[in-house]
Kinemage of the C-alpha trace (Angstrom):
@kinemage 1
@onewidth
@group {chain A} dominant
@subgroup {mainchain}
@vectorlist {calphas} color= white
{ca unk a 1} P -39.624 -20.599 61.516
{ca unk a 2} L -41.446 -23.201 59.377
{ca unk a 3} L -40.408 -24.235 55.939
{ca unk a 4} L -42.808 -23.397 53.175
{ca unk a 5} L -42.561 -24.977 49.889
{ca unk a 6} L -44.279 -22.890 46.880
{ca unk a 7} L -45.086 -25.420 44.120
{ca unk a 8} L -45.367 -25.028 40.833
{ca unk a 9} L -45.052 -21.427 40.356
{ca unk a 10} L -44.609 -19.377 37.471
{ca unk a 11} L -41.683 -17.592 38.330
{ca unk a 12} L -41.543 -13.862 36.818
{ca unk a 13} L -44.335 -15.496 34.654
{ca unk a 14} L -41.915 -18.487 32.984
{ca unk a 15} L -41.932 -22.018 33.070
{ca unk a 16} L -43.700 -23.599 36.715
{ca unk a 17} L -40.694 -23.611 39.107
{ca unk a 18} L -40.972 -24.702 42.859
{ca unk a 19} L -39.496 -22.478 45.506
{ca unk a 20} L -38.746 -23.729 49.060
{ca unk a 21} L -38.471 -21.227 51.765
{ca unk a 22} L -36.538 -22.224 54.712
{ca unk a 23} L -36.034 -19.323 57.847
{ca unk a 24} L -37.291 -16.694 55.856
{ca unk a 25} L -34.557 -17.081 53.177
{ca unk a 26} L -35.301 -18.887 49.748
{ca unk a 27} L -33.244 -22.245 50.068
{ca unk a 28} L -33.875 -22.898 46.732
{ca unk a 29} L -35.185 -23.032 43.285
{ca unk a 30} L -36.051 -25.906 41.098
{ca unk a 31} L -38.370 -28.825 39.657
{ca unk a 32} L -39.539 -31.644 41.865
{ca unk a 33} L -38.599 -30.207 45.284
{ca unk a 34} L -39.503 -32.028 48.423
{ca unk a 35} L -39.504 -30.981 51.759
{ca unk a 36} L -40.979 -33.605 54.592
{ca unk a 37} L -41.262 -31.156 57.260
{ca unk a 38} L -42.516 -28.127 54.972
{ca unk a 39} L -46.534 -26.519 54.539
{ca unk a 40} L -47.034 -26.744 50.603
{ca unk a 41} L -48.623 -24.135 48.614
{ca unk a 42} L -50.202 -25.329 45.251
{ca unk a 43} L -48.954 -22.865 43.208
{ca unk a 44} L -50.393 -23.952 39.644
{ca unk a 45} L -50.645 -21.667 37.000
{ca unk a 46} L -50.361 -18.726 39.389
{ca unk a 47} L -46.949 -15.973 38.976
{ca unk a 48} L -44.468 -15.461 41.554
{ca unk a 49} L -43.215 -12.403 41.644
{ca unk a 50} L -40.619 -10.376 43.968
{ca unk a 51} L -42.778 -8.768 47.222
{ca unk a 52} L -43.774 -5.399 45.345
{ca unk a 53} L -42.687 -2.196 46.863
{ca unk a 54} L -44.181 0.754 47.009
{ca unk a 55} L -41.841 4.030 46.732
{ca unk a 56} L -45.220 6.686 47.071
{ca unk a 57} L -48.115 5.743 49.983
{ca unk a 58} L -49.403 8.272 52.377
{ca unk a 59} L -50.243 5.993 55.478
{ca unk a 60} L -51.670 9.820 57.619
{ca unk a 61} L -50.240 8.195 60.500
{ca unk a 62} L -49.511 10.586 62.628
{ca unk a 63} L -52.790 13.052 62.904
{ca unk a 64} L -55.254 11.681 60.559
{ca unk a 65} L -56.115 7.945 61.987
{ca unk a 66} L -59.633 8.707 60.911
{ca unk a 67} L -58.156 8.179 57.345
{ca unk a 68} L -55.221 5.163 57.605
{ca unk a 69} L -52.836 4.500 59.971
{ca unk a 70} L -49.865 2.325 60.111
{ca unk a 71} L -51.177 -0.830 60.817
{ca unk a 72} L -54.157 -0.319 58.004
{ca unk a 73} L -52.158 0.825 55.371
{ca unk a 74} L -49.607 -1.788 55.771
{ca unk a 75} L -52.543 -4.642 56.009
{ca unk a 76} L -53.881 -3.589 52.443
{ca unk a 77} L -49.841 -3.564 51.216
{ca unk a 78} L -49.863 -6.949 52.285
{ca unk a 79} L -53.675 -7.785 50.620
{ca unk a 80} L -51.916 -6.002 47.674
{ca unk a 81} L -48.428 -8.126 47.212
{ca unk a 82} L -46.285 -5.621 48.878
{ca unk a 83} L -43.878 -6.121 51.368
{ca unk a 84} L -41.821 -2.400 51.258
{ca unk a 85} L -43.803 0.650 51.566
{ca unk a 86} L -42.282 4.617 51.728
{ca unk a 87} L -44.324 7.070 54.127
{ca unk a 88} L -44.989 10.032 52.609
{ca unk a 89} L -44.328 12.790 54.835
{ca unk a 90} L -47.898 14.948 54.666
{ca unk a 91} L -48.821 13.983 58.802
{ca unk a 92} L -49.479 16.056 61.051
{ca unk a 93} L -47.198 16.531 62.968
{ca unk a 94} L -44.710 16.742 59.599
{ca unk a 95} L -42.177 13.966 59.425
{ca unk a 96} L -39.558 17.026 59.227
{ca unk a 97} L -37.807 15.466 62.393
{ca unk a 98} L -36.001 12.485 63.253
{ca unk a 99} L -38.338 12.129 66.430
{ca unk a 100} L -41.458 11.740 63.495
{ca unk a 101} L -39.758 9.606 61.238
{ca unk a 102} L -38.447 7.514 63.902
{ca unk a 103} L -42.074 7.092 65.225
{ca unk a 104} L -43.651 5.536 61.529
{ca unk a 105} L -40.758 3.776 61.489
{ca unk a 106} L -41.426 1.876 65.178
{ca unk a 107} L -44.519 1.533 63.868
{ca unk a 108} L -44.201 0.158 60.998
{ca unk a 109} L -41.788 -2.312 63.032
{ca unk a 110} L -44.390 -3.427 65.566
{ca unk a 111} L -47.039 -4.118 63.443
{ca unk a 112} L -44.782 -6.290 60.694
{ca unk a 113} L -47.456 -6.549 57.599
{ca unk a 114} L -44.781 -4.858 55.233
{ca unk a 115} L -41.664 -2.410 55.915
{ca unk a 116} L -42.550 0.833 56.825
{ca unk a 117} L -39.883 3.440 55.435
{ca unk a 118} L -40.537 7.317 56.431
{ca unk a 119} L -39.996 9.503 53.580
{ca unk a 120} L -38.617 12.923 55.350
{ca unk a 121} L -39.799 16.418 54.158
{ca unk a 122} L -37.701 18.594 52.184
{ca unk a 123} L -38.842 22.009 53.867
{ca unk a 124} L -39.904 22.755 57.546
{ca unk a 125} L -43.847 22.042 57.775
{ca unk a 126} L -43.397 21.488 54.536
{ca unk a 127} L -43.885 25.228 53.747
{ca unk a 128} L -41.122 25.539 51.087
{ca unk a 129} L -39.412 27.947 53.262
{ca unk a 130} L -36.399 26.714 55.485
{ca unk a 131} L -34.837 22.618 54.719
{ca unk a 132} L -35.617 20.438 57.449
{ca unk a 133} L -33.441 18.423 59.213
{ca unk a 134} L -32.252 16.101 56.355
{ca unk a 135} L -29.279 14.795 57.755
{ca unk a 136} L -30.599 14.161 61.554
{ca unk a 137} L -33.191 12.351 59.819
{ca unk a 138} L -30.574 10.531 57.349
{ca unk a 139} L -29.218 9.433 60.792
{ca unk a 140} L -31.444 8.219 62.678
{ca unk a 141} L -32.620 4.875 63.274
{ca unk a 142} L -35.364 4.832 60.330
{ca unk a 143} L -32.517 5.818 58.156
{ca unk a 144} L -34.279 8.476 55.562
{ca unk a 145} L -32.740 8.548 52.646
{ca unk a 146} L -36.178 9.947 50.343
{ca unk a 147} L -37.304 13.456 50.844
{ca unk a 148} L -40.549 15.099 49.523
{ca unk a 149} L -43.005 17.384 50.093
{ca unk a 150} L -45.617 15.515 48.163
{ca unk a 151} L -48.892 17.723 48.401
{ca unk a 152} L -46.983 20.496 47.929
{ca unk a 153} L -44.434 21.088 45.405
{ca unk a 154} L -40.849 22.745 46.356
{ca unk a 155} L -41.690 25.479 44.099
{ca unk a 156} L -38.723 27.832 45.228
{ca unk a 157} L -35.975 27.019 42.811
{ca unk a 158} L -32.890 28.098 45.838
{ca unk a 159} L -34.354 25.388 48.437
{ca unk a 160} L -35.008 22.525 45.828
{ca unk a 161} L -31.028 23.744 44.843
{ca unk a 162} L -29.870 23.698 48.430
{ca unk a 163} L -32.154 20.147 48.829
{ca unk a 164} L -30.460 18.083 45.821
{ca unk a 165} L -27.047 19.706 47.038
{ca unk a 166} L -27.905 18.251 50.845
{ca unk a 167} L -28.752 15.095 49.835
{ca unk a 168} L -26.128 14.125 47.384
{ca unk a 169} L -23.608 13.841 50.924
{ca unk a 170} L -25.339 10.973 51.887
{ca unk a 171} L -26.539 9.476 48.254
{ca unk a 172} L -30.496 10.580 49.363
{ca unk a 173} L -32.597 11.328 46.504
{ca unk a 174} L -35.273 14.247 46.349
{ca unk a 175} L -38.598 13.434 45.073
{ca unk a 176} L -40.222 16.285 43.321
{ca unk a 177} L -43.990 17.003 43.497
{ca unk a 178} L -44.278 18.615 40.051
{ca unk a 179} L -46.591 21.575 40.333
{ca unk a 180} L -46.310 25.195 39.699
{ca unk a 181} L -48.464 26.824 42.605
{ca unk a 182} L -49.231 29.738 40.090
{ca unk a 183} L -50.483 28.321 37.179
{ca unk a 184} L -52.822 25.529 39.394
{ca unk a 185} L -54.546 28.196 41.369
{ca unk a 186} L -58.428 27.255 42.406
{ca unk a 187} L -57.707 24.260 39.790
{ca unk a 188} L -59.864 21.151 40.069
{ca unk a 189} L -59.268 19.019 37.096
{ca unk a 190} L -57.302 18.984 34.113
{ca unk a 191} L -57.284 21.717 31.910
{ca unk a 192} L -58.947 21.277 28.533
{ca unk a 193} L -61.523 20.200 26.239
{ca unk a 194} L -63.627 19.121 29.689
{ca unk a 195} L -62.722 21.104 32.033
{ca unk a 196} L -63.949 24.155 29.540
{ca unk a 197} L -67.639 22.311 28.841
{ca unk a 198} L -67.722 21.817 32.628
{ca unk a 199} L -66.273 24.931 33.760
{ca unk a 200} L -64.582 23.401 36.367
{ca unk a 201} L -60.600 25.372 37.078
{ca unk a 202} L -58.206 23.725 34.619
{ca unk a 203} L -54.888 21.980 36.250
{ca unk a 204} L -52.671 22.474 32.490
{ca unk a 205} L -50.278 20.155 31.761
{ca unk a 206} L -47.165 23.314 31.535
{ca unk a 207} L -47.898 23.262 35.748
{ca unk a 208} L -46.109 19.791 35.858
{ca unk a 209} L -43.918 20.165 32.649
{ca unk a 210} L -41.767 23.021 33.951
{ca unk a 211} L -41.122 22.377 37.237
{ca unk a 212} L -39.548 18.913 35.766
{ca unk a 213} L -37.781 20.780 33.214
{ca unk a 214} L -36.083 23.377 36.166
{ca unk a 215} L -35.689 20.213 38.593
{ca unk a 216} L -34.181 17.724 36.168
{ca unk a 217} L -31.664 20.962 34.920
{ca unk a 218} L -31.087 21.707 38.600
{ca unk a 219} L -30.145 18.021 39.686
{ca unk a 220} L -27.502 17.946 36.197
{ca unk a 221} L -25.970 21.448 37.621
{ca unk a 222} L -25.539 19.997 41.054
{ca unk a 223} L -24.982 16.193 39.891
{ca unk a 224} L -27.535 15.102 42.380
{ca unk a 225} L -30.593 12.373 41.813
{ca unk a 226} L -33.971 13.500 41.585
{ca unk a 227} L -37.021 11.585 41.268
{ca unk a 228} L -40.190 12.868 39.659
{ca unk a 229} L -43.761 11.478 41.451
{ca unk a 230} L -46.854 10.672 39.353
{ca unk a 231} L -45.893 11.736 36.318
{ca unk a 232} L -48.706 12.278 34.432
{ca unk a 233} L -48.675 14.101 31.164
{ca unk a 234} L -47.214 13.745 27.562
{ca unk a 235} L -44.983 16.521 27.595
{ca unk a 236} L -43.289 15.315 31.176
{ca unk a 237} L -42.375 11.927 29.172
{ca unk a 238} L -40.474 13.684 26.763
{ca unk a 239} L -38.840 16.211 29.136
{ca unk a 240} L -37.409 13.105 31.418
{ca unk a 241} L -36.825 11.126 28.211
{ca unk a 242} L -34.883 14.538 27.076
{ca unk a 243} L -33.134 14.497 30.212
{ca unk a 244} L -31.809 11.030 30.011
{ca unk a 245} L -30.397 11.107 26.806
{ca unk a 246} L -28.307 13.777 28.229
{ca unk a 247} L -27.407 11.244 31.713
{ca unk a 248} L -28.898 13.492 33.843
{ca unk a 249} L -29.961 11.156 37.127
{ca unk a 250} L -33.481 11.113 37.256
{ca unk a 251} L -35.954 8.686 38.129
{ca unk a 252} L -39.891 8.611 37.784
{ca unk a 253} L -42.866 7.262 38.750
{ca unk a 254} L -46.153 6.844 37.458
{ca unk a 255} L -49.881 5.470 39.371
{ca unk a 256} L -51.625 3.096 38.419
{ca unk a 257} L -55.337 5.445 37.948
{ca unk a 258} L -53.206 7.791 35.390
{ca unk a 259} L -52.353 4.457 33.564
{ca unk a 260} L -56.131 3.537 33.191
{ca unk a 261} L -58.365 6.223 33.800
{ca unk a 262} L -58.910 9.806 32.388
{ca unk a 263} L -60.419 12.973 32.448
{ca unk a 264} L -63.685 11.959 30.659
{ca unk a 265} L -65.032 10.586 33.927
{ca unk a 266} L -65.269 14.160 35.537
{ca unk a 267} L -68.044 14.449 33.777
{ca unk a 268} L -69.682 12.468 36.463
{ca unk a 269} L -68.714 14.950 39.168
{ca unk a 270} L -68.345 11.961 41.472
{ca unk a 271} L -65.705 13.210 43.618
{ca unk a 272} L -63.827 9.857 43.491
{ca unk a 273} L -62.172 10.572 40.452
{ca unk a 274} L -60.397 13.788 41.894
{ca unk a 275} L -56.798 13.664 41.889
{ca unk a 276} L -53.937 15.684 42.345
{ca unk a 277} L -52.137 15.472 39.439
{ca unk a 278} L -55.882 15.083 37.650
{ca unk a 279} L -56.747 12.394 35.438
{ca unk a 280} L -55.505 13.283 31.884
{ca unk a 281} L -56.179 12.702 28.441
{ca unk a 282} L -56.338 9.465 26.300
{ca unk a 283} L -53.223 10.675 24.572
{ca unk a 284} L -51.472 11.128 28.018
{ca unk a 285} L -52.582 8.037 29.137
{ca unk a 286} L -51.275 5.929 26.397
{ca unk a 287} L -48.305 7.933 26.339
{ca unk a 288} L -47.949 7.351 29.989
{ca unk a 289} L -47.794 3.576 29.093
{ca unk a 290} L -45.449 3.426 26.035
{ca unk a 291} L -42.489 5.452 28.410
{ca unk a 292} L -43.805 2.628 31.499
{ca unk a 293} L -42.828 0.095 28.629
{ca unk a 294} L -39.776 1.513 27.045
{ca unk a 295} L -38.541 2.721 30.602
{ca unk a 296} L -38.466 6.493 30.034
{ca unk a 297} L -40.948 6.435 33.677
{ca unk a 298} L -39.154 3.901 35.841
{ca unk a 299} L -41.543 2.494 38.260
{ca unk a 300} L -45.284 2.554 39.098
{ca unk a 301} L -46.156 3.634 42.254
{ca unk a 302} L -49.460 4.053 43.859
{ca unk a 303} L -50.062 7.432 45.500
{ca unk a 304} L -52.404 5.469 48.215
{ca unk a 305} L -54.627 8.894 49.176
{ca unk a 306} L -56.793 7.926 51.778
{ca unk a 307} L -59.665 9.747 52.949
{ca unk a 308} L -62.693 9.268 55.080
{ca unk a 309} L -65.875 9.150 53.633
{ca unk a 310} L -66.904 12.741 54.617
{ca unk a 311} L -64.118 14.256 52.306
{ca unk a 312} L -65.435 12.300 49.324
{ca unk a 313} L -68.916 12.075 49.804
{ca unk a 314} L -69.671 15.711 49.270
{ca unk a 315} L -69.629 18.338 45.652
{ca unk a 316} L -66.734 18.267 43.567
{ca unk a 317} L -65.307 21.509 44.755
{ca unk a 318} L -64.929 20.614 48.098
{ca unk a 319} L -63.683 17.396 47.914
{ca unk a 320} L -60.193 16.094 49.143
{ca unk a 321} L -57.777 15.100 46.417
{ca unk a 322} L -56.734 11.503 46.167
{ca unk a 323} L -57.276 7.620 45.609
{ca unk a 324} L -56.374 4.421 47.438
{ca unk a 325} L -54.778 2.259 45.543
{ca unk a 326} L -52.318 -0.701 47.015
{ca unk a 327} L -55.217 -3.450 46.927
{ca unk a 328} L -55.695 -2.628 43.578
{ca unk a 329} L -52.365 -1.402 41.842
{ca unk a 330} L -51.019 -4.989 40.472
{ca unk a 331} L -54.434 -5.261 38.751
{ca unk a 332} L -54.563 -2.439 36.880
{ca unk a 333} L -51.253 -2.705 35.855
{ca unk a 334} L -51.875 -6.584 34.650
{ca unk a 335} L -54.673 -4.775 32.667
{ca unk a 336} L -52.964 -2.109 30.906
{ca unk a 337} L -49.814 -3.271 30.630
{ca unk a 338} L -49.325 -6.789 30.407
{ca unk a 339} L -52.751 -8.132 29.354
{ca unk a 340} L -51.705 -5.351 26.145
{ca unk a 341} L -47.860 -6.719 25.806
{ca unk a 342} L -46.339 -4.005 26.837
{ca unk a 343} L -44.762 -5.610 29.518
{ca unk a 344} L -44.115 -9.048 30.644
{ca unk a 345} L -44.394 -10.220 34.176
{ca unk a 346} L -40.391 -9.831 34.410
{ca unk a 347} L -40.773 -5.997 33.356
{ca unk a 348} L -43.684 -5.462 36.207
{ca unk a 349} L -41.404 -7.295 38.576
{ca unk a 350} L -38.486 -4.709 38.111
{ca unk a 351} L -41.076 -1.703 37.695
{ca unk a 352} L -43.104 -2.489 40.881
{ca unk a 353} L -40.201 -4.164 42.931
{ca unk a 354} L -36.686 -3.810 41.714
{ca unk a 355} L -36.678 -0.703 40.668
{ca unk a 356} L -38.806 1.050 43.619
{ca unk a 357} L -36.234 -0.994 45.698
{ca unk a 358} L -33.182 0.307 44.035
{ca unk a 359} L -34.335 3.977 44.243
{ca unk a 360} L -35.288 3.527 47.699
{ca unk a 361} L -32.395 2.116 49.259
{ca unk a 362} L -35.022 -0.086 50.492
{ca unk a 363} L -32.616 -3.254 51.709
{ca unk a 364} L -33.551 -7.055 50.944
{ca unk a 365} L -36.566 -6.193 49.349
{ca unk a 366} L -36.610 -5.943 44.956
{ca unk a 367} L -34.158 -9.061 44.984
{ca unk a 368} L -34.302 -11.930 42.237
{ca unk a 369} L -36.457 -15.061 43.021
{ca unk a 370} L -33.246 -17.510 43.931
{ca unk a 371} L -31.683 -19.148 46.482
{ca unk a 372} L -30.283 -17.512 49.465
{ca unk a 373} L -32.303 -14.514 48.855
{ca unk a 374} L -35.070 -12.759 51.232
{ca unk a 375} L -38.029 -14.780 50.659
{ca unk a 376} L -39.787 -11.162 49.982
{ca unk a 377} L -42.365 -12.613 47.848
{ca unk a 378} L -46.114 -12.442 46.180
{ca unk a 379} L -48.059 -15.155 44.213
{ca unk a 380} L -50.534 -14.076 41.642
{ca unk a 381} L -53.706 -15.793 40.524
{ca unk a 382} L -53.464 -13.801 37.177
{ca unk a 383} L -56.287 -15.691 35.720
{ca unk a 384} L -58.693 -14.107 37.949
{ca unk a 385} L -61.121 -11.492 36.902
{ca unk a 386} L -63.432 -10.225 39.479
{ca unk a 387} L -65.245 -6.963 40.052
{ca unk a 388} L -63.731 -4.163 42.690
{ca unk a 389} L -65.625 -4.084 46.171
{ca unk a 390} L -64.182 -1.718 48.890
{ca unk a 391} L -66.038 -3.121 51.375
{ca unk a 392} L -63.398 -6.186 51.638
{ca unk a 393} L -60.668 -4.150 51.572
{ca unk a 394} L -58.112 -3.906 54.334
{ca unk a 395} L -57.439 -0.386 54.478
{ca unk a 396} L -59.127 2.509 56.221
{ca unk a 397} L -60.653 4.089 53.408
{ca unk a 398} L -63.106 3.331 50.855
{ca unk a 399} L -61.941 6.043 48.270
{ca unk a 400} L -61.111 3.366 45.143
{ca unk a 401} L -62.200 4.896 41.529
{ca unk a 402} L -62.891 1.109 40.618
{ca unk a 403} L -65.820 0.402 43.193
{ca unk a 404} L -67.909 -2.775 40.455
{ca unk a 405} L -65.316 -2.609 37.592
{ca unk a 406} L -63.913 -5.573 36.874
{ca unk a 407} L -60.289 -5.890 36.839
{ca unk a 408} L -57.919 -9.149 36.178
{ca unk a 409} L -55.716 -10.686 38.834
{ca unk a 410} L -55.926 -11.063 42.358
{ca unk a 411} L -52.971 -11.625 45.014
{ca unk a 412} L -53.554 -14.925 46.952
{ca unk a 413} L -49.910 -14.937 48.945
{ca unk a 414} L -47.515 -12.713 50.353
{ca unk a 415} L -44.492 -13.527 52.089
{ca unk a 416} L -42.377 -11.166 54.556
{ca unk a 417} L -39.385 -12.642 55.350
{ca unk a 418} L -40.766 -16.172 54.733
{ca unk a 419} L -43.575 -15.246 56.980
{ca unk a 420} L -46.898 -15.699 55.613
{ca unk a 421} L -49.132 -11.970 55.515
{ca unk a 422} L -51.647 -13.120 52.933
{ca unk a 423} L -52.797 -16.871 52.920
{ca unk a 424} L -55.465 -17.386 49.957
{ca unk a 425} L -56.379 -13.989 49.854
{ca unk a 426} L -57.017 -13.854 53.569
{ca unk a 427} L -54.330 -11.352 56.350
{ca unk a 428} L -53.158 -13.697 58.366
């Protein structure tokens, strides 16, 4: 493998640092570096950051190519900086088996843009009735150790019990969908002051906030991990920040759109903006940012929904739920979180790669920019600004809620094992 010498980088955003990469380790770290025999990147005023990972992308490989498969989804990782993503489990066939699992993982494998780790279901077909096979997929060779029934929440309090007892052999981790089937019945957007001018069926805030309340009191009775995806409401920040004050071990994410975007832009009825959870309010969103900062929500991950352009392109009500997001999560984060000072590029780097990493179990990826580390890495042009345009993006889908706004930042490099992915914004 060729030697690849990064110079002049701002490493975690601090003083311009030059990085050699030597058979896909980093070889080392310094000022002045030479390498005769090595390609030179000009790496000027641009941050280096760990290869981001990803613990929350749905990549509807297999069953729903038309949408994303494999080898797209893990293209726009790469065009995004990451070099780990977690599959959620929502195919079709269900990755309830080791046989699926096994299969995204091969994938995943054979097309080498990022890691590819299957997240296994919690419940057979993901019906909430019966656990799947947690352990045989535990076992087998894509080594599960996240389980989730993300589009549907494990709403019966017995088999989310039996789940966090299961997984707690093997040091797994259950990641909760956090919605009350009840109270979100024919919902389509969040419920309040918009939702009632546009009569549109109200998604409340209490849906999310007491399932996490239940599943962060389960996982203390048990003393098992659970990790809460895409947090997005006040009250949820206060329940986890309740619940680790008390060292219960939880864990939670937020995406990007809820850190930007909110509720307001229903009023468009342009399907786009149709999530599940739904875009909130102002007051969750910059409520949603403070506990991103202080480290009440642990990591930001991206909730990539993919969807072809019949299940968008139609009225609200029958729309599909969801946004792609992994070409565009690093930007929105430099825009809400760093370009405010909430967090510095060493605080992104453990939110979007660390700590992702660490929760995952996902090996050699999250480590520190030094020598004799994986050279897992992204380089960031964070002076950019340039406006969104899904027609250069690398996956599938076209479903971005950003399509002509401009956002900062724009990943030029990513590195895989020392391997080149991204080249001046370009898949290689």
């Amino acid at each position: 493998m060729s030697k690849t010498l990064i110079r002049g980088a701002k490493v975690l955003g601090g003083e311009p640092q030059d990085v050699l990469i030597d058979g896909g380790i980093i070889a080392e770290v310094g000022t002045g570096l030479s390498d005769e025999g090595a390609e030179v990147v000009d790496a000027a005023g641009k941050v280096l950051l760990p290869g981001l990972v990803d613990l929350h992308t749905h990549l509807r490989e297999p069953g729903r190519e038309d949408s994303e498969t494999v080898l797209t989804g893990t293209r726009a990782a790469a065009s995004g900086g990451y070099t780990a993503v977690f599959a959620m489990a929502n195919t079709f066939p269900v990755a309830d088996t080791a046989g699926v699992v096994e299969q995204v993982y091969r994938l995943g494998q054979e097309h080498g843009y990022c890691d590819v780790q299957p997240i296994g279901a919690v419940t057979v077909g993901l019906e909430g009735r019966k656990l799947a096979e947690l352990g045989a997929m535990h076992e087998s060779a894509a080594g599960v150790t996240v389980f989730s029934d993300d589009g549907k929440c494990v709403d019966d309090a017995v088999i989310m019990r039996r789940a966090l007892e299961y997984v707690k052999a093997f040091g797994g981790v259950v990641a909760q969908h956090a919605q009350e089937p009840r109270l979100t019945e024919g919902a389509q957007m969040n419920e309040g002051v918009v939702s009632a001018e546009l009569g549109l069926g109200g998604w409340p805030a209490v849906a999310e906030e007491s399932i996490i309340a239940r599943d962060v009191l389960l996982a203390e009775h048990v003393g098992s991990r659970v990790h809460i995806c895409h947090l997005s409401t006040a009250g949820s920040v206060e329940i986890v920040r309740w619940a680790k004050s008390r060292g219960i071990d939880v864990t939670a994410e937020v995406t990007p759109h809820h850190l930007l975007l909110t509720d307001e832009l229903v009023r468009t009825y342009n399907p786009v903006y149709k999530v599940n959870p739904p875009l909130r309010t102002e007051r969750d969103v910059l409520a949603l940012r403070e506990a991103l900062a202080d480290g009440t929500i642990d990591i930001v991950a991206t909730d990539h929904a993919p969807h072809p352009h019949e299940d968008k392109d139609c009225e609200w009500a029958a729309a599909a739920m969801g946004m792609v997001g992994l070409e565009t999560a690093l930007s929105v984060v430099q825009e809400t979180m760093v370009d405010t000072g909430l967090l510095t590029w060493a605080g992104v780097a453990e939110r979007m790669s660390a700590k992702p990493a660490e929760i995952g179990q996902a090996k050699g990826h999250g480590r520190p920019v030094s020598a004799g580390e994986p050279a897992n890495l992204t380089l960031v042009d964070t002076a950019y600004r340039g406006s969104v345009d899904p027609a250069g993006f690398a996956s599938r889908s076209r479903n971005t809620p950003y399509e002509g706004r401009e956002l900062p930042g724009r990943v030029t490099h990513t590195w895989l094992r020392g391997k080149a992915t991204l080249v001046d914004g370009k898949l290689t």
